[in-house]
C-alpha positions in Angstrom: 33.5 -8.8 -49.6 31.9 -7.2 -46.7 30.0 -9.4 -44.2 28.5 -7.3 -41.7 26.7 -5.5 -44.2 26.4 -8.4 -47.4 27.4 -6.8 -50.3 29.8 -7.6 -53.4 32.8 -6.3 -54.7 31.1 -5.8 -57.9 28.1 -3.9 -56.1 30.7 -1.6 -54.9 32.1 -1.0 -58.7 28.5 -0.8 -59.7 27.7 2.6 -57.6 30.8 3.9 -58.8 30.0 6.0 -62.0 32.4 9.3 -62.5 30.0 12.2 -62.2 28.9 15.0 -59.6 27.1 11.9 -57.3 30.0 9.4 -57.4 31.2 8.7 -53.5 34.4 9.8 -53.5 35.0 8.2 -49.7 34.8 4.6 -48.5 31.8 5.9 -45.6 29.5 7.6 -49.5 30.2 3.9 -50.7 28.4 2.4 -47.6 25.8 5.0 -47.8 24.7 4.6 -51.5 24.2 0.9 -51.1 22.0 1.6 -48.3 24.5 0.7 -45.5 26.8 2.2 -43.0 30.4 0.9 -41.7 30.3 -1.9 -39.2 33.8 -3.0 -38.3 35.0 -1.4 -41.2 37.9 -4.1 -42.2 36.8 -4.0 -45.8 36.9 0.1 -45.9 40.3 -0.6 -47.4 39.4 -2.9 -49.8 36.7 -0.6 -50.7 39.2 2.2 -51.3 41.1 0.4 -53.5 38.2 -1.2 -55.2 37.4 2.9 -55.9 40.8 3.6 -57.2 41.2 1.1 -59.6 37.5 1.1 -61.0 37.7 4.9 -60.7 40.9 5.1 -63.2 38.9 2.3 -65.4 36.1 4.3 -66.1 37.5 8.0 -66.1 41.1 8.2 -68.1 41.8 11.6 -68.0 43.9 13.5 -70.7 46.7 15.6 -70.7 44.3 18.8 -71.6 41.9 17.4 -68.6 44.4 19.1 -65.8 42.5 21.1 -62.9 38.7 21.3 -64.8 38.4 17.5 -64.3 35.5 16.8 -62.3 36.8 13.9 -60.3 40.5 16.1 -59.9 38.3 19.1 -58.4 36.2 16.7 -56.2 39.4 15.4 -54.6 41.2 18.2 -54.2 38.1 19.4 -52.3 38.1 16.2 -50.2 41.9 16.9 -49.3 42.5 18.7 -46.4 44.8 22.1 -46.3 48.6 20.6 -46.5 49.5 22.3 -42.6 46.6 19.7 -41.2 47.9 16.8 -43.4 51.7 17.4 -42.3 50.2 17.7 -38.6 48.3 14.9 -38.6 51.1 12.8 -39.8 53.7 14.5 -36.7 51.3 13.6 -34.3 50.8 9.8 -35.8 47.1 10.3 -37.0 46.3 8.4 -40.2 
C-alpha cells in the first residue's frame, strides 16, 4: 500500500483499535507504525482504510449519541464551522 514507507493495508487496520490511543488522522497512522508521510499519495487510501475499519470495529447505538468516545474525539479534531466554511471560500481543502 504505501511504498515510501513499506507497510500493508492490513498493518494500517492493525493499529486501528477504538479506544483513547486510536489515530484518528492519516499523519497518527504513519506515526504509530513508526513512520512519517513521504509523498503522501496513500494518505487517502489510509483515510478510507480508517473509515471503513473504524465503523467495523465500533458500531455505535442509538443511546451511544455524544458520550461516544470516537464521536467526542472527532468532534475535537473538527475545526469551529466559521474556519471550515472559510477554508472552503478561499479553496483550501
Amino acid at each position: 500500500m504505501c511504498s515510501c514507507n513499506v507497510f500493508s493495508d492490513g498493518e494500517v487496520r492493525n493499529c486501528l483499535n477504538p479506544g483513547p490511543d486510536c489515530p484518528r488522522t492519516p499523519a497518527q497512522v504513519y506515526r504509530s507504525l513508526g513512520c512519517g508521510a513521504q509523498c503522501g499519495r496513500c494518505a487517502t487510501t489510509i483515510r478510507s482504510i480508517m473509515d471503513r475499519t473504524l465503523a467495523q470495529k465500533h458500531a455505535c447505538s442509538e443511546d451511544c449519541g455524544g458520550n461516544c468516545p470516537l464521536t467526542q474525539q472527532a468532534n475535537m479534531n473538527e475545526p469551529p464551522a466559521r474556519q471550515r466554511w472559510q477554508r472552503r471560500s478561499l479553496g483550501w481543502r
